[in-house]
C-alpha positions in Angstrom: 157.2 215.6 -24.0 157.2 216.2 -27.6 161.0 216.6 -27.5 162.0 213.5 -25.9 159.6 211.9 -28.5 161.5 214.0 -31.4 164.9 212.2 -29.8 163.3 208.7 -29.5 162.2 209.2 -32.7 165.7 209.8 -34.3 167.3 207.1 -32.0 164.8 204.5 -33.2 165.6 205.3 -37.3 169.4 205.6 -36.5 168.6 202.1 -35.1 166.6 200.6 -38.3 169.0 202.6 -40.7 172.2 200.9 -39.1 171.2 197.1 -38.2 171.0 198.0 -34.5 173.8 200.6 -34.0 173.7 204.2 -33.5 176.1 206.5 -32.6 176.2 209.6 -30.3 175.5 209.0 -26.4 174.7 205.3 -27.1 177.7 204.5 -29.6 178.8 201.2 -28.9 175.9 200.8 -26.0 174.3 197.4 -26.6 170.2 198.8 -27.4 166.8 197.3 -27.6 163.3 199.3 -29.0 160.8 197.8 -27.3 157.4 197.5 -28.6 154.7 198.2 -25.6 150.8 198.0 -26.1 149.3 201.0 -24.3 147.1 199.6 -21.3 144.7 202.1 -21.7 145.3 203.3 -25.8 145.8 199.8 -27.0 148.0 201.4 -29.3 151.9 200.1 -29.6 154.7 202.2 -28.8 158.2 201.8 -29.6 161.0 203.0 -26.8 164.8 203.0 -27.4 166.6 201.6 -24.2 170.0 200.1 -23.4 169.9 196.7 -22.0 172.7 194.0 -20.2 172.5 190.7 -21.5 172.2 187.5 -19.5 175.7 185.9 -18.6 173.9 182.6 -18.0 171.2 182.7 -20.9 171.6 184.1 -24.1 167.5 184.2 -24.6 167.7 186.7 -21.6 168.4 190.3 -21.6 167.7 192.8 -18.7 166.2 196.3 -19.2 166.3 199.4 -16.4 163.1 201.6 -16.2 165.6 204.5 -15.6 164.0 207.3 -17.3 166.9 208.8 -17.0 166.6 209.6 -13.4 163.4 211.2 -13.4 161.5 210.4 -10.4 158.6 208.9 -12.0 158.5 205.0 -13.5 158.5 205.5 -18.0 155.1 204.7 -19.5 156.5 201.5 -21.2 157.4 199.6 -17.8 154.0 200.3 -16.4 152.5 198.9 -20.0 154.9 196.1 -20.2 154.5 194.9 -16.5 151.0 194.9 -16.9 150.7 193.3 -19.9 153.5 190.8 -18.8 154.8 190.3 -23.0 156.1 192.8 -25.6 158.4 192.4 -28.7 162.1 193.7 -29.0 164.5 194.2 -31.7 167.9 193.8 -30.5 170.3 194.0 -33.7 168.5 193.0 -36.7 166.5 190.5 -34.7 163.1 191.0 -33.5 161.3 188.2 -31.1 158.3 188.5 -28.6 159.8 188.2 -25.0 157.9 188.1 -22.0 158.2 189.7 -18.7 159.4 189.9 -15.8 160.2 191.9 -12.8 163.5 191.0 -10.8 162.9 191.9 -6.9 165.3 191.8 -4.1 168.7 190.5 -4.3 168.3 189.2 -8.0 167.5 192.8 -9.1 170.4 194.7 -6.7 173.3 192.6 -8.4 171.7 193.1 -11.6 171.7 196.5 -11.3 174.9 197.0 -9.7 176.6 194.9 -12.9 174.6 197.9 -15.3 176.1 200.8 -13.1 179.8 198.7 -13.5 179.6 199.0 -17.2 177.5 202.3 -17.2 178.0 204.3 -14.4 175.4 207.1 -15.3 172.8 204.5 -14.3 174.4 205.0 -10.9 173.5 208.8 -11.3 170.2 207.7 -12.0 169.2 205.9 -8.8 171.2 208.1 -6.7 169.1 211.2 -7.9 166.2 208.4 -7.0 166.9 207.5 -3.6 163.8 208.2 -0.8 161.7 208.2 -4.1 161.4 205.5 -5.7 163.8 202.3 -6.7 164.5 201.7 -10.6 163.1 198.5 -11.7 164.8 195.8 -13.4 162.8 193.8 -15.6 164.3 190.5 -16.8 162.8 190.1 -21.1 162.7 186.0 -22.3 162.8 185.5 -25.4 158.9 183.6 -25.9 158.7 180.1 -27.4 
């Protein structure tokens, strides 16, 4: 695991070095670091992950625990569902948000607009299918 923290690691600096851009795979890819508490550590945790925004509310944006198709769920949805809050920084902006996980229909179109504009994310669940369905988890931005 120490490499994929080496490549979040760069990610996350290209991030704060460039008000929110970064180039390579994710040039021009709209991208959020969230900040996750551990559930068991306690300690906070940053992960780089692209997200679709809200078409009917801009304090909304929408986040896919893809892992990049690995069959298990990534360590920060398991913190952030259970903890039901976290912090982003999308841009230069960073806000608390609080979560929540879209089931069902809400979740299918959702995810079906994120493979329109991204189509590896259909790559993703298709490697997925008979084990496990990627979660979409809906971030408000916290009063």
């Amino acid at each position: 695991m120490p490499a994929a923290n080496d490549w979040n690691a760069k990610i996350i600096a290209e991030f704060h070095a460039n008000d929110g851009r970064v180039g390579g795979n994710f040039e021009g890819a709209p991208l959020t670091i969230l900040h996750h508490v551990g559930r068991k550590s306690g300690h906070e945790y940053l992960a780089p992950v692209m997200y679709l925004p809200s078409e009917s509310d801009p304090d909304t944006i929408y986040v896919f625990a893809s892992a990049g198709g690995a069959p298990e769920h990534p360590k920060w949805y398991v913190n952030m569902t259970a903890a039901g809050k976290a912090t982003v920084e999308v841009g230069t902006q960073n806000y608390p948000v609080t979560v929540t996980e879209l089931t069902g229909a809400e979740r299918d179109r959702v995810y079906s607009e994120q493979v329109k504009r991204y189509p590896g994310f259909g790559e993703y669940e298709r490697k997925n299918v008979g084990i496990r369905t990627i979660p979409v988890l809906a971030l408000r931005r916290a009063a």
